[in-house]
C-alpha positions in Angstrom: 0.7 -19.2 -4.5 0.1 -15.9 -2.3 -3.6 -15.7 -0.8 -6.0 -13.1 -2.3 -5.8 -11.2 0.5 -1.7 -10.7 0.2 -2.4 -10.3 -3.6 -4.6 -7.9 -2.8 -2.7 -5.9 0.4 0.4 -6.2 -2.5 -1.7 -3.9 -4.8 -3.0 -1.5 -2.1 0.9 -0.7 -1.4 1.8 -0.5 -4.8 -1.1 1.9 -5.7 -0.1 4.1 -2.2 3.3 4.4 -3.6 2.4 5.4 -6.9 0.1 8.2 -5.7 3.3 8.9 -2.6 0.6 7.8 0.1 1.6 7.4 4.1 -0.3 5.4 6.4 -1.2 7.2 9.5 -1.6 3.9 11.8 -3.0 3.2 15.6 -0.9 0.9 16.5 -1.3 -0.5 20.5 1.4 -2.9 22.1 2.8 -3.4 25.2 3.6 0.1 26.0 0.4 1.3 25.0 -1.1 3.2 22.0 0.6 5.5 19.4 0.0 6.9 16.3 2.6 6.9 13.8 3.3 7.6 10.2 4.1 4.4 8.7 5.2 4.3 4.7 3.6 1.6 2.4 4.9 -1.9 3.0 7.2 -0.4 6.1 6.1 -3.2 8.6 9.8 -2.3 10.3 8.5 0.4 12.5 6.7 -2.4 14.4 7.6 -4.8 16.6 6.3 -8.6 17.1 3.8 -7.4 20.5 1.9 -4.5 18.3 -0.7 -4.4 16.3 -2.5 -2.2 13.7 -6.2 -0.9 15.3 -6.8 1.5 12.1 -4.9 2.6 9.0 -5.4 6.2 7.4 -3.5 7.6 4.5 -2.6 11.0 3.5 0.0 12.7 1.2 3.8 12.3 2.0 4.1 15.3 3.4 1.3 16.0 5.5 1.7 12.4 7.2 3.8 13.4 10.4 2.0 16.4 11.1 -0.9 14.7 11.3 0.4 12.1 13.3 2.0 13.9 15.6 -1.2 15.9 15.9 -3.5 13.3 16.5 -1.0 11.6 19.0 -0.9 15.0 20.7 -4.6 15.0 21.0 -5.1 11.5 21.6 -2.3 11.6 24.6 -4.5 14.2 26.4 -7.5 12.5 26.5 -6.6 8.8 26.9 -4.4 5.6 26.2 -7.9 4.2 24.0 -7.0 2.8 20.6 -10.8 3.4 19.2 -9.8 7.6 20.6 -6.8 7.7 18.9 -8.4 6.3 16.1 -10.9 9.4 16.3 -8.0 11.4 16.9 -6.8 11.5 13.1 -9.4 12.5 11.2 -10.4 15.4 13.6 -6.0 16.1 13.6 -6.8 15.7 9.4 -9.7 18.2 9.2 -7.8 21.1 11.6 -4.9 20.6 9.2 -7.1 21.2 6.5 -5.0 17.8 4.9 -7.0 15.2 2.6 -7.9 11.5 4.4 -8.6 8.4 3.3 -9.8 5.3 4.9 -8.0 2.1 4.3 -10.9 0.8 2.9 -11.5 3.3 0.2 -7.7 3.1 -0.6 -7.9 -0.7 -1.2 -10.9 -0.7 -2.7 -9.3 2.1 -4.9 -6.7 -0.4 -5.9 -8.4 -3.2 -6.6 -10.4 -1.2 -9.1 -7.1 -0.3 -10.8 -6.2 -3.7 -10.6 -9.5 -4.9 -12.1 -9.2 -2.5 -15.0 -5.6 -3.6 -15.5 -6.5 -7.2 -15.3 -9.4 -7.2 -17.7 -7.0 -5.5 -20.4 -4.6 -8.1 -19.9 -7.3 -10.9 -20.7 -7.9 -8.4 -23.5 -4.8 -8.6 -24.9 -4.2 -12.3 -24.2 -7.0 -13.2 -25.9 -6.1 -11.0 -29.2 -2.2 -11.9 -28.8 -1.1 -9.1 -27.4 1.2 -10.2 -25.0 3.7 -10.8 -26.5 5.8 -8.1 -25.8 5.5 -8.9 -22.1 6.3 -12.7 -22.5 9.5 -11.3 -24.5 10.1 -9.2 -21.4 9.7 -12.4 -19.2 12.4 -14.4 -21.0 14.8 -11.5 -21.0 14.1 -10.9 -17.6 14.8 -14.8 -17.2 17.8 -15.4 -19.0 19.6 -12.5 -17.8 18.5 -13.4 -14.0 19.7 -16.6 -14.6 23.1 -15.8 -16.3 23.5 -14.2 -12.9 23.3 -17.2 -11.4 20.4 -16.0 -9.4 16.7 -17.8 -8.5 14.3 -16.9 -11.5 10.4 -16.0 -10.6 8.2 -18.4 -12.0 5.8 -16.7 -14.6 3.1 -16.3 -12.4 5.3 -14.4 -9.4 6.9 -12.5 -12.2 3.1 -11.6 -13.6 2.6 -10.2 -10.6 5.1 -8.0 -10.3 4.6 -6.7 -13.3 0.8 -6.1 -12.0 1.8 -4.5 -9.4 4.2 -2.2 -11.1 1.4 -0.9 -13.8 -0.6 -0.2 -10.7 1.8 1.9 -8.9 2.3 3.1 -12.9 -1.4 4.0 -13.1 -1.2 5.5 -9.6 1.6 7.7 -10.4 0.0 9.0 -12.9 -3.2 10.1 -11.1 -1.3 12.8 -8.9 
């Protein structure tokens, strides 16, 4: 079973994507420090030697601008990750674009999640799952008239979680 933690990183991304959230990240390597916009669960624009020093998100559309602004900013005064970390919010705040930490985005989703999870146990315990268990055994017989692998209930459950989070999310723009 996934850790917490994943469980928990899984719901974060789901809930960025429903509200159409880009990280703005620090990321330091080899080659140095950059800031880059970096889209939820998009772990492709880095490479095995780098690592994340601090995560902001933004809207979509003001994510490049404020990372190229901050790297601008960043570039002039040094090669620091904990200055280019300082770099973004002051880039966010001349840009007159709304930030958010990464902690009050995950903490964000895992009250979504929370409020999603308790209604589940709601309707578990009054029988009203039903209509998602009858989702699960399409979902299973036609995966495996496909000839393909089937989730197991509880990796299939949490897809489903994840997707009434993004749902939620989605809804909150």
């Amino acid at each position: 079973m996934r850790k917490r933690r994943d469980i928990g990183r899984s719901f974060a991304t789901a809930y960025c994507e429903g509200l159409g959230l880009v990280a703005i990240a620090v990321i330091g390597g080899p080659a140095g420090v950059r800031i880059a916009a970096v889209i939820p669960g998009d772990n492709d624009r880095l490479d095995g030697a780098e690592t994340v020093h601090s995560r902001f998100w933004c809207r979509g559309t003001d994510a490049e601008r404020v990372a190229a602004a901050a790297a601008r900013q960043a570039c002039r005064e040094s090669n620091d990750a904990a200055r280019a970390t300082m770099a973004v919010p002051q880039a966010a705040k001349k840009l007159t674009v709304a930030l958010f930490s990464d902690e009050e985005v995950t903490a964000e989703a895992q009250n979504v999640a929370a409020g999603i999870e308790a209604e589940l146990q709601n309707q578990q315990t009054n029988g009203g799952l039903k209509s998602v268990n009858q989702a699960y055994r399409a979902y299973r017989f036609e995966t495996s008239g496909r000839g393909e692998r089937v989730l197991r209930y509880d990796e299939w459950m949490l897809k489903y979680k994840e997707n009434l989070v993004r749902q939620v999310a989605a809804s909150l723009r």
